[in-house]
N, C-alpha and C positions, 0 to 999 in steps of 0.2 A: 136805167130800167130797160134800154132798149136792146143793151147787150144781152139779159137776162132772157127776154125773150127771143133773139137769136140764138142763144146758146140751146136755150128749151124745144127752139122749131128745129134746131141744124141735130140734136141728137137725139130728143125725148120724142116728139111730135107723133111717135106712135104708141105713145104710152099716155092714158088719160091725166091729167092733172090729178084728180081724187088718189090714181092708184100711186103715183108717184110719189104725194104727199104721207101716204100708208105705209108704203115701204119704205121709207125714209125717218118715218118716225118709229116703224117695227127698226128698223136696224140699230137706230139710237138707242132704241129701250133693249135692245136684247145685248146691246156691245159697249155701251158708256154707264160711267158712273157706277156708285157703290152698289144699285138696284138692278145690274145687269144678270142676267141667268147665271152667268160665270160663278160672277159675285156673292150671288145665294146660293150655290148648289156649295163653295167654297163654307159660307157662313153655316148650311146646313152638313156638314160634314163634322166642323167644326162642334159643333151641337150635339151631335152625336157621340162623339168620343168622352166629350164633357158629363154627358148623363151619364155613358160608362163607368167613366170615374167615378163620379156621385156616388152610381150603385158598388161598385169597389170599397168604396169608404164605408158605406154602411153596413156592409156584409162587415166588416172588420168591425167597427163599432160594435153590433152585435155580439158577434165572439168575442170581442175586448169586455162589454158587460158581461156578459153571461163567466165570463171567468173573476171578474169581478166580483159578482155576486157569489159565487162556489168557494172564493178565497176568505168572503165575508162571515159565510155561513158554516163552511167546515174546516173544523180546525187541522186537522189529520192533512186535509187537502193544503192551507196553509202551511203548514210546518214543512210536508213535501216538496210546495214549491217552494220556499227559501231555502233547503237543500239543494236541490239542483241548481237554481238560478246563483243563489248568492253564497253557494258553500260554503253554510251555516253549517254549528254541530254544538251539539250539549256538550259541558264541561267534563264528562268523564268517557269521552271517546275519540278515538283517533278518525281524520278521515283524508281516504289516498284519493286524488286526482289521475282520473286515466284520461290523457286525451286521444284520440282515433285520427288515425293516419288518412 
């Protein structure tokens, strides 16, 4: 213990104990462990991009129902998209493939 406090007289001794103790533990709290500012501005970053996504997805869901539902409800619009998508055709017509360069 005696070292402790030689150490503390021969470097600190003009810094009060209380503030010492302060700064010492601001340092630990700002620089160690998963709870460090680093750490959270990291995790809050993190966070953000994630709700991004989130909202990415839903916008797509959205337009994924809503086509959904126009596929469900009109036929004309059904029949169009399995032409184009899956180059369907009634049995008495022919149909050409262009594809773009």
């Amino acid at each position: 213990m005696s070292r402790i406090k030689e150490f503390y007289k021969k470097y600190f001794s003009w810094i009060n104990a209380y503030w010492l103790i302060t700064i010492v533990f601001l340092a630990l709290t700002l620089t160690a462990g998963d709870s460090s500012l680093y750490m959270r501005y990291q995790y809050d970053e993190k966070i953000r991009s994630l709700e991004k996504e989130i909202k990415g997805y839903q916008e797509e869901i959205k337009e994924n129902r809503e086509k959904l539902n126009a596929l469900q409800t009109d036929r004309e619009g059904l029949e169009r998209f399995a032409r184009e998508e899956y180059f369907m055709k009634k049995a008495n017509e022919d149909l050409f493939i262009i594809k773009e360069k």
